[in-house]
C-alpha positions in Angstrom: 0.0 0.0 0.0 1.2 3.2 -0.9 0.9 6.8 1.3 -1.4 9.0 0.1 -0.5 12.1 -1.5 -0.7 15.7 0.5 -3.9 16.4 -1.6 -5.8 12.9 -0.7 -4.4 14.1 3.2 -6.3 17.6 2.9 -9.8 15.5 1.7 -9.2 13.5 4.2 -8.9 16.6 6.9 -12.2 17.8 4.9 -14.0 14.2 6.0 -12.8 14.0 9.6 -15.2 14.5 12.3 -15.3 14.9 16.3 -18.4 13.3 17.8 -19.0 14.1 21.7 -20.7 11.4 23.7 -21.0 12.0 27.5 -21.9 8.9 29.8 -23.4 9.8 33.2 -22.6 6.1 34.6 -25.2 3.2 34.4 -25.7 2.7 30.9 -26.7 6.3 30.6 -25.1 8.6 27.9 -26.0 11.3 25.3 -24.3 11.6 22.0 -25.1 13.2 18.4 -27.7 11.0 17.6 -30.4 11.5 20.6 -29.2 15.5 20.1 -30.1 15.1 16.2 -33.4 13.4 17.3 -34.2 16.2 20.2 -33.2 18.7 17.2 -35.3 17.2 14.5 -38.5 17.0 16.9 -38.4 20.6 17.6 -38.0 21.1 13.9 -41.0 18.4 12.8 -42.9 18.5 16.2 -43.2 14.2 15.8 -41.2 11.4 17.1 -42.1 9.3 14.1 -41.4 11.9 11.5 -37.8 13.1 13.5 -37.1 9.1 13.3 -37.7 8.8 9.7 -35.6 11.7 8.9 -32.8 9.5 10.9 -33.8 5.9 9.1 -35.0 4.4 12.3 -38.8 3.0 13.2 -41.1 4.8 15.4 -40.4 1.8 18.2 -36.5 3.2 18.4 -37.2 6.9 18.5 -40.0 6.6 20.8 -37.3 4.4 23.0 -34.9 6.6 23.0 -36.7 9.4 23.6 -38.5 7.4 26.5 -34.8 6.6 27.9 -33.8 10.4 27.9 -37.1 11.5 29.5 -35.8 8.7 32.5 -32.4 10.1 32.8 -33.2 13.4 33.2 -34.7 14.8 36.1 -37.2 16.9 33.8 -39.0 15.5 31.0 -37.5 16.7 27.5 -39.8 15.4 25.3 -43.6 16.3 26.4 -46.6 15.0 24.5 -49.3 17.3 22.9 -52.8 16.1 22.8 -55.9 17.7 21.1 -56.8 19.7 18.4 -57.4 19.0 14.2 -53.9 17.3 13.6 -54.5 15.2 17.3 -51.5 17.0 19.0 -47.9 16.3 18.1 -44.7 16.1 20.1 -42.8 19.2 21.9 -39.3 19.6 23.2 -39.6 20.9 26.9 -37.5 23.7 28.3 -35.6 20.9 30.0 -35.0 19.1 26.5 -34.1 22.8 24.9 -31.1 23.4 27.5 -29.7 19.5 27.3 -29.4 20.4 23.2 -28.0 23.3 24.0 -25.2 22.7 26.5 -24.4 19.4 24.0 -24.0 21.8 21.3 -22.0 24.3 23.0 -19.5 21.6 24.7 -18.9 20.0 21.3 -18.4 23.5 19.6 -15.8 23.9 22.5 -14.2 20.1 22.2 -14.1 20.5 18.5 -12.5 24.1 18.8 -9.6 22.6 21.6 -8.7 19.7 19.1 -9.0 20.9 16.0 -4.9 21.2 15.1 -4.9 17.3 16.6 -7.4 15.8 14.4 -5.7 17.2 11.7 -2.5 15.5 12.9 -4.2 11.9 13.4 -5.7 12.8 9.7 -2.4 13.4 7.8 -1.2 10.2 9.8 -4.4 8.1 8.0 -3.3 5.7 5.3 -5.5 6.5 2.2 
């Protein structure tokens, strides 16, 4: 196998990503994808159409949003019943800040490590 050349290195560079995941202990953790699905039930106000968007069955999303309303001591996802479309799905206040503080600590973790990443990508056989 050859090494890559410097311009392969800089695509690589381009693909590389930094993925936070934070476990509290006991089999409890967030990480990008229950964010995504918090972000993408704000932005469709449905479990089942946040889990299509991210190629998984109403069962999982519902799971996983079940296991993140047990972990935290406020629920994040909150059920709306009524009305013509019969209700939807909201992200609490609760839900709003857990997005929020994952998004700001993995701006911050991505901003720390950025010049290492690069490193470990230039040292990536391509």
């Amino acid at each position: 196998m050859g090494r890559g050349t410097a311009k392969q290195a800089a695509k690589a560079a381009d693909k590389t990503s930094l993925h936070l995941r934070i476990d509290f202990g006991d089999g409890r953790s967030i990480g990008p994808g229950k964010i995504r699905l918090l972000e993408l039930i704000n932005e469709t106000g449905s479990i089942s159409a946040a889990g299509r968007a991210l190629e998984m069955s109403y069962r999982q999303a519902w799971l996983l949003v079940d296991e993140l309303n047990r972990m935290f001591k406020d629920p994040v996802v909150s059920a709306q019943t009524g009305g013509g479309g019969g209700g939807g799905t909201v992200v609490t206040e609760a839900g709003n800040t857990v997005v929020r503080l994952y998004r700001d600590m993995e701006q911050r973790a991505y901003g720390a490590s950025t010049s290492d990443v690069r490193a470990l990508s230039r040292l990536i056989v391509r």
